[in-house]
MDAnalysis code that builds the backbone (N, CA, C; Angstrom):
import MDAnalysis as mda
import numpy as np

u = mda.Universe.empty(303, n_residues=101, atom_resindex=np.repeat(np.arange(101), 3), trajectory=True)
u.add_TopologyAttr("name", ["N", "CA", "C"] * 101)
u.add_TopologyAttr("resid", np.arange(1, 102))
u.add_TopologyAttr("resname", ["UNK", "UNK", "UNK", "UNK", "UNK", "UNK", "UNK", "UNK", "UNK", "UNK", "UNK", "UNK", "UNK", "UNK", "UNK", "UNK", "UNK", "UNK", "UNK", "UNK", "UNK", "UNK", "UNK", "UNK", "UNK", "UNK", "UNK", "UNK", "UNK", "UNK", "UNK", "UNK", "UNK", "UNK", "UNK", "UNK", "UNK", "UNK", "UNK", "UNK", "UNK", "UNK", "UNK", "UNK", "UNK", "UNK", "UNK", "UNK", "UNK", "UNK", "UNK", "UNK", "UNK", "UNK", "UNK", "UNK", "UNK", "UNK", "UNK", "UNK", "UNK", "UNK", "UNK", "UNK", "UNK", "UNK", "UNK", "UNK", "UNK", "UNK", "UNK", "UNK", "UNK", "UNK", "UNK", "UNK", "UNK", "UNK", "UNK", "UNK", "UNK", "UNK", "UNK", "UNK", "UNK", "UNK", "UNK", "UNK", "UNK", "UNK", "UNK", "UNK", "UNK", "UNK", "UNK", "UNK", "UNK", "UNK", "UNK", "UNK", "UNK"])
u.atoms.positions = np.array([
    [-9.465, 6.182, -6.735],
    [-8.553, 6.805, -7.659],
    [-7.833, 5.704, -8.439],
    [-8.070, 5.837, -9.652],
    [-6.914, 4.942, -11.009],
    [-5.607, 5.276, -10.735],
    [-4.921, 3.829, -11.062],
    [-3.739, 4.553, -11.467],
    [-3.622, 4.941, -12.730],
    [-2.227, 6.072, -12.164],
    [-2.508, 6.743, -13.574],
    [-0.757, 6.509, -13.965],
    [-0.563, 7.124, -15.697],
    [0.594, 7.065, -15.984],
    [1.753, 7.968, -15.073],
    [2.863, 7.775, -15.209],
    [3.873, 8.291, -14.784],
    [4.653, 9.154, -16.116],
    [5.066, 9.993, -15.759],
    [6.102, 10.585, -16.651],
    [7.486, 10.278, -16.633],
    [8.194, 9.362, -17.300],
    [9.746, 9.341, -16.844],
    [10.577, 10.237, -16.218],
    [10.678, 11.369, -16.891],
    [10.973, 12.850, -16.252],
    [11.043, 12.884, -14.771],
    [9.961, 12.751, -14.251],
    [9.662, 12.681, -13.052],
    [10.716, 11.396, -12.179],
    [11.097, 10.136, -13.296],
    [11.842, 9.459, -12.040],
    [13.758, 10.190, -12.224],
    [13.525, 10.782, -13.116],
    [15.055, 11.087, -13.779],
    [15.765, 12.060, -12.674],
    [14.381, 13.115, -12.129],
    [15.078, 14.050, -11.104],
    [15.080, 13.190, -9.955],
    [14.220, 12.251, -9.751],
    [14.444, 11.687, -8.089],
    [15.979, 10.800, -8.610],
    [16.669, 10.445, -9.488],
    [18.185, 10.012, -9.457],
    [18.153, 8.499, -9.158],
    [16.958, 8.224, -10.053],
    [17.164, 6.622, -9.356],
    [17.232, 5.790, -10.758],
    [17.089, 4.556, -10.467],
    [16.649, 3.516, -12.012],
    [15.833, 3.329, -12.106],
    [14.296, 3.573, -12.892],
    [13.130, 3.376, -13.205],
    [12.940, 1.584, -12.864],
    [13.895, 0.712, -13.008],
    [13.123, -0.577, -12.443],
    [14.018, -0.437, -11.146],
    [14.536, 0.217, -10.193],
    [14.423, -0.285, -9.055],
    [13.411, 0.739, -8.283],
    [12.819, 2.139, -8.453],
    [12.037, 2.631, -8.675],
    [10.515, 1.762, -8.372],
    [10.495, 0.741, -9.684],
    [9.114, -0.205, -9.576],
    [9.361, -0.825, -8.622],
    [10.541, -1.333, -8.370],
    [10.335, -2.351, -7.475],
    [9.897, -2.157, -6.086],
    [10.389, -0.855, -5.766],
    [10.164, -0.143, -4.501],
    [8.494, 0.389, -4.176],
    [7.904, 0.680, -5.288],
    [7.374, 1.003, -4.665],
    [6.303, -0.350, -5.002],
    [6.325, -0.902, -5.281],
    [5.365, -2.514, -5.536],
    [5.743, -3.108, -4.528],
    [7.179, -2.535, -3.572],
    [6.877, -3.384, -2.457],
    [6.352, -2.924, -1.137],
    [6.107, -1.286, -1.578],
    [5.259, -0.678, -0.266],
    [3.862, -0.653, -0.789],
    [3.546, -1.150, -1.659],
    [2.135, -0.954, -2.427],
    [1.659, -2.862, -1.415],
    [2.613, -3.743, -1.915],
    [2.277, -4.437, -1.395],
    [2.250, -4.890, 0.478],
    [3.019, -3.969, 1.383],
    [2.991, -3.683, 2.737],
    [2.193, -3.339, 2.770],
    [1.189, -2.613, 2.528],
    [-0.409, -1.778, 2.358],
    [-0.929, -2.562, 2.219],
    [-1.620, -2.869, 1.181],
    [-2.531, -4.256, 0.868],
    [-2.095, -5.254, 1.841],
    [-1.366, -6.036, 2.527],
    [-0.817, -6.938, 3.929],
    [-1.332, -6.284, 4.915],
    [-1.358, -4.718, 5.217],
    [-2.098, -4.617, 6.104],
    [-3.402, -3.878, 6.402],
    [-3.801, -3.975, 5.041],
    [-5.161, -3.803, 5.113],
    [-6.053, -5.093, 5.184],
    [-5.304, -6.212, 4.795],
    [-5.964, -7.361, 4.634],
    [-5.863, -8.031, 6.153],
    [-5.028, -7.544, 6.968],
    [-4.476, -8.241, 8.091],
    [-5.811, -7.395, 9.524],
    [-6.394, -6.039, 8.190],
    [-7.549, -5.494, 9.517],
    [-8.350, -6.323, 8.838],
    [-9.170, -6.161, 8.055],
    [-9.953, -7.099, 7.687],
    [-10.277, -8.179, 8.804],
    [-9.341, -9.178, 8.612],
    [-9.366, -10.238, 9.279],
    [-9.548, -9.930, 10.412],
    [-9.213, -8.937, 10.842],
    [-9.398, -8.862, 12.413],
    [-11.049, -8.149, 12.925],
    [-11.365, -7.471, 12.168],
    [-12.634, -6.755, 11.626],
    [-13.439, -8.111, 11.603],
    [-13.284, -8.874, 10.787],
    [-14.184, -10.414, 10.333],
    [-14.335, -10.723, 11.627],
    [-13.609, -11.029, 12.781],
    [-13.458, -12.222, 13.538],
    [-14.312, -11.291, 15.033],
    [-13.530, -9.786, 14.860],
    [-14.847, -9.329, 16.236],
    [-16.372, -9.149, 15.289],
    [-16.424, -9.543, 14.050],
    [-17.980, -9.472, 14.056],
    [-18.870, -10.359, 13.631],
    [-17.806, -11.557, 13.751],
    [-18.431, -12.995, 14.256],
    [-18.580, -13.486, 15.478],
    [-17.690, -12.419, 16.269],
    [-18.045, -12.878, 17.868],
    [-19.490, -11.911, 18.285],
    [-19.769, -10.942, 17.696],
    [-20.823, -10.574, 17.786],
    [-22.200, -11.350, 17.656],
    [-23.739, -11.067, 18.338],
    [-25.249, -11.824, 17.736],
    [-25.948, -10.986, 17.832],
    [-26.033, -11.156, 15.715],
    [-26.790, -10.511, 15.189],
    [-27.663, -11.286, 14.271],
    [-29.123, -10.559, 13.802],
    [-30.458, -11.342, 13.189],
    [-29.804, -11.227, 11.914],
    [-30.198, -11.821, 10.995],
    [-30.246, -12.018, 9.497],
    [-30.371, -10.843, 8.631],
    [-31.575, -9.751, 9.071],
    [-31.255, -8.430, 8.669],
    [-30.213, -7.473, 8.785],
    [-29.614, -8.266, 10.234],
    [-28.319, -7.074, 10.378],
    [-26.968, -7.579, 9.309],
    [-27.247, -8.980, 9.182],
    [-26.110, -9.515, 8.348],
    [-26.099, -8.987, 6.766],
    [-27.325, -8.752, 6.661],
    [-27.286, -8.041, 5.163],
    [-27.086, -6.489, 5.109],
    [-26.831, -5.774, 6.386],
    [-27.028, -5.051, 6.092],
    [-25.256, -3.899, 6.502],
    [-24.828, -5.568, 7.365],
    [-23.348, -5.021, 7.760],
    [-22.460, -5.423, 5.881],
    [-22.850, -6.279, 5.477],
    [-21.768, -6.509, 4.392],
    [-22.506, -5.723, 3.126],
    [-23.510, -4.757, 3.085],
    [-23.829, -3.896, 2.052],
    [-22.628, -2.619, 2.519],
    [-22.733, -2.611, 3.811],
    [-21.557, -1.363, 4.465],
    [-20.211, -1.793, 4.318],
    [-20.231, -3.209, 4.658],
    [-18.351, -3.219, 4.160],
    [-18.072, -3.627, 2.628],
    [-19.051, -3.808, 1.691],
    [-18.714, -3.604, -0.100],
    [-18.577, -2.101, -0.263],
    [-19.312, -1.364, 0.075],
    [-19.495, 0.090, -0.072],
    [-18.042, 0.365, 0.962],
    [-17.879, 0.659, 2.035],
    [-15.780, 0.751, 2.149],
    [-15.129, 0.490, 1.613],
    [-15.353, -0.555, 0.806],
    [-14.004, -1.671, -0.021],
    [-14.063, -0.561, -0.986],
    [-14.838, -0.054, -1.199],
    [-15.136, 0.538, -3.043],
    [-14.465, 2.109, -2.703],
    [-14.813, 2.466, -1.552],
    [-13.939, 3.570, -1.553],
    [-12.304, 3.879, -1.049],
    [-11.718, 2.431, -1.131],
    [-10.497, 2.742, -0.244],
    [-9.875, 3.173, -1.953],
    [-8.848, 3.458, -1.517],
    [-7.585, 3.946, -2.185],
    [-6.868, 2.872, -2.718],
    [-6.313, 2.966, -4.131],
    [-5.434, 1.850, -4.395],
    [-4.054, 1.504, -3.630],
    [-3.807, 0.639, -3.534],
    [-2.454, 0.714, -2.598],
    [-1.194, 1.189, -3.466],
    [-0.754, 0.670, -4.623],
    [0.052, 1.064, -5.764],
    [0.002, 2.923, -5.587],
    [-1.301, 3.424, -5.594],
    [-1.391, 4.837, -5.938],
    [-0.607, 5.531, -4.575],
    [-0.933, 5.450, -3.385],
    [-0.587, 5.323, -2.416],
    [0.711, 4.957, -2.096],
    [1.445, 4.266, -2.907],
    [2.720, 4.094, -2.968],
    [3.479, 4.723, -3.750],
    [2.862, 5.567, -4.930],
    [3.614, 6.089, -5.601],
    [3.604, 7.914, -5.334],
    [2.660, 7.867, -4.667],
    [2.262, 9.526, -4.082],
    [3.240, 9.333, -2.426],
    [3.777, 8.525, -1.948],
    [4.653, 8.043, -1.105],
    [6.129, 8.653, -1.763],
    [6.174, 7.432, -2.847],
    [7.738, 7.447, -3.372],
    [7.827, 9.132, -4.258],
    [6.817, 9.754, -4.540],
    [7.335, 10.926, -5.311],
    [7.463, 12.316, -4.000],
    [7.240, 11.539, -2.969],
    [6.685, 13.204, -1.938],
    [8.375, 12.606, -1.342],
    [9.120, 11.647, -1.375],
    [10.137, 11.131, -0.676],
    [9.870, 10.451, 1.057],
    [8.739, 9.946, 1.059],
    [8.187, 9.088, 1.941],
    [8.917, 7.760, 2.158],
    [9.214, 7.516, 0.934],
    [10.034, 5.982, 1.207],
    [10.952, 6.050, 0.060],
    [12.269, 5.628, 0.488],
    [13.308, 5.528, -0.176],
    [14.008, 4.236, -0.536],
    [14.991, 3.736, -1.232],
    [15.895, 3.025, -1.009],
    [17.158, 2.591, -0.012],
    [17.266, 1.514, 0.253],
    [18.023, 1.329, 1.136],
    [19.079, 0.359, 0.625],
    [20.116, 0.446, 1.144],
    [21.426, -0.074, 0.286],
    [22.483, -0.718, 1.316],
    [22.222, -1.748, 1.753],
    [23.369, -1.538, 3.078],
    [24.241, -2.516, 2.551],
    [24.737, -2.819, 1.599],
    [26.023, -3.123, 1.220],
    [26.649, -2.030, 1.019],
    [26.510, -0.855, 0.138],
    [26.946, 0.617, 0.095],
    [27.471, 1.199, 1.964],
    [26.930, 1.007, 2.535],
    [27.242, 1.082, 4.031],
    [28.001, 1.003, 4.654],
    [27.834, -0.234, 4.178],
    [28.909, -1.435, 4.866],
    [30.491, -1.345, 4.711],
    [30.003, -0.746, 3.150],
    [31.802, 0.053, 2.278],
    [32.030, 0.869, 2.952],
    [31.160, 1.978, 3.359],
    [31.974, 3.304, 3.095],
    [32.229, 3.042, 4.962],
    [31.732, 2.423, 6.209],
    [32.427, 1.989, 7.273],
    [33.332, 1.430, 7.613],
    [33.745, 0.792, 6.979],
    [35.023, -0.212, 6.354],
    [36.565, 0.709, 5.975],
    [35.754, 1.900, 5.527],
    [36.691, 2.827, 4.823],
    [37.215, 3.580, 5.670],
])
């Protein structure tokens, strides 16, 4: 799935600021991608401890290009997150005030 445009509209009722908005969710877009990259690696390393012939090697990384191609963007995934109210902002100086108070 592309990303696709956004409608402003849409950030006006969630009550927020369109750039802290981006920022939020570029930084759960990027927690995703960290840990998809973090299986990977772990994926890589049990299937180098594995022994396998030369045919199987061509025939495991035709299967993991073909996964790569179907995962999900992480951005998209973050923004179908931030509009369902999956992940929010967090403010703990605001907090910190109103305990104080």
């Amino acid at each position: 799935m592309a990303i696709q445009t956004l409608d402003l509209r849409k950030m006006h009722k969630k009550n927020i600021n369109i750039y802290e908005a981006c920022l939020l969710i570029s930084a759960r877009a990027r927690q995703i991608n960290s840990v998809r990259l973090e299986e990977k690696k772990e994926n890589e390393i049990l299937n180098d401890m594995d022994m396998y012939d030369e045919a199987d090697v061509y025939d495991r990384e035709l299967m993991e290009d073909m996964k790569f191609e179907k995962e999900i963007n992480p951005t998209v995934i973050a923004q179908e997150e931030f509009f369902s109210s999956k992940i929010r902002a967090f403010y703990p100086e605001k907090e910190d005030e109103t305990k104080g108070a």
